[in-house]
N, C-alpha and C positions, 0 to 999 in steps of 0.2 A: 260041535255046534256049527261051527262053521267050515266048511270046506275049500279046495281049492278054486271051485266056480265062481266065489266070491271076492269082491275084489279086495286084498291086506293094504296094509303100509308101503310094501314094496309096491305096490301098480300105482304109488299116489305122488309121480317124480315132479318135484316144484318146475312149475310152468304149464300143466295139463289144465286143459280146459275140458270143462263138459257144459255141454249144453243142454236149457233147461225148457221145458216142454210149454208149449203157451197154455196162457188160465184168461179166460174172460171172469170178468168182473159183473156178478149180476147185483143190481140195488135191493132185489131180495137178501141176499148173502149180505148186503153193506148192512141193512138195517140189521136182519138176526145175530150179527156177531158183536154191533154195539147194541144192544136192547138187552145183551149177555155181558158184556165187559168195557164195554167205555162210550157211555149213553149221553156222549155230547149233541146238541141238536143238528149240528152239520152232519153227523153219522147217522141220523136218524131220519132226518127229513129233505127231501127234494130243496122245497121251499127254505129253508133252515142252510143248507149248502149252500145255494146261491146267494144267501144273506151276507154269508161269510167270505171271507180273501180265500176260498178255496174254490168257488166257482158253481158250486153241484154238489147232489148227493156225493158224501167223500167216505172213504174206505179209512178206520181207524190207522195210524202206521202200524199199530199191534199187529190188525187184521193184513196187512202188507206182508207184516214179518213173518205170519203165520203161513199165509200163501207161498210164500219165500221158502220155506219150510217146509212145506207137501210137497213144492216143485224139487228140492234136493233127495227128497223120499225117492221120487219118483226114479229122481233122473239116476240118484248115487247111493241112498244110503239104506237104499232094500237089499240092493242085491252087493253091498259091503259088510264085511266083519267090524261093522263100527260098534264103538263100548259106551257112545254118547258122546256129550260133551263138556266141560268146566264152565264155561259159560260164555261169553261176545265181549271182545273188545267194543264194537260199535256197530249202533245201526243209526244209518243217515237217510233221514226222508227228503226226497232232496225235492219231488213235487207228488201234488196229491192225486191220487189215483182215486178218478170217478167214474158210477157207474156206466157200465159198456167198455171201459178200458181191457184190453186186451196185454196182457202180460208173458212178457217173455225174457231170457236172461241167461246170464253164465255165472260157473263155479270156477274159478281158477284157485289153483293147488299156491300158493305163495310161498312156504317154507314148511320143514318139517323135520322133527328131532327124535330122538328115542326117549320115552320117559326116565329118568333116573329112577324112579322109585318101580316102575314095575316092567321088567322086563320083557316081559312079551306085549307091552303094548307104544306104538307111535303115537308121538303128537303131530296132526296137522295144523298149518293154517290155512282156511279157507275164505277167501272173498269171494263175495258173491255180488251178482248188478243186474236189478230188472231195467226194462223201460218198458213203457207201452206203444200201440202200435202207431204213436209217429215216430218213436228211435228216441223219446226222450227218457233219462234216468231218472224214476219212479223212487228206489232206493238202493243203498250200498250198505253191507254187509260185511264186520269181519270176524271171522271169530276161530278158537281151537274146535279140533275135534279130535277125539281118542280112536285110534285103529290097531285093530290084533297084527302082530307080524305073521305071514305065512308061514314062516322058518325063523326062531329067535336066534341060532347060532349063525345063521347066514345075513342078518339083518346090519344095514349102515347106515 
């Protein structure tokens, strides 16, 4: 299934960063993805935003997370032998990303262990951290992720 082009457990040595590709933020995309999953008025409406302590049409944290999540597609986990993941320790909205926000960020490798229960696969930790484009942090991410070893008897 997976080959050596792609990248195992072993290419993922705690401390690697990878960098994650920028996403603008359109108020089209703010509204269709709360009108689908979290239909607060702030995520729905211009008017409705700026009503709110969030300033503007605002992007669900979901939809943050989500975006967060196509950017790791992009950047790491198409062209990796990953097997998913168990779930996130945490995700921190730490400010609200409004429409025309421009999103960019990194993945850092933090630790990573061999599964006890199945052999041929690694567990990462990966944190992850947008900001938009004045440099400020949008959200922080941490979570496991499962990866094939390239070679189970050569693996540490």
């Amino acid at each position: 299934m997976y080959d050596d082009s792609y990248l195992h457990y072993e290419d993922f040595e705690p401390g690697r960063v990878f960098d994650l590709a920028p996403v603008t933020v359109t108020a089209g995309e703010i509204i269709e993805f709360a009108s689908q999953f979290d239909p607060q008025p702030m995520h729905l409406s211009e008017e409705a935003g700026k009503a709110s302590i969030l300033g503007g049409l605002a992007a669900s944290g979901w939809h943050t997370c989500a975006l967060l999540h196509r950017m790791l597609c992009d950047a790491i986990i198409s062209r990796a032998a990953s097997e998913g993941g168990p779930g996130i320790e945490y995700a921190d909205w730490k400010r609200p990303v409004l429409a025309g926000d421009t999103l960019s960020g990194t993945c850092t490798v933090a630790d990573r262990r061999l599964s006890a229960s199945r052999p041929a696969i690694g567990i990462l930790t990966i944190e992850a951290e947008l900001t938009n484009q004045r440099g400020e942090i949008v959200c922080r991410t941490r979570q496991p992720a499962m990866m094939r070893l390239r070679r189970v008897e050569k693996a540490q």
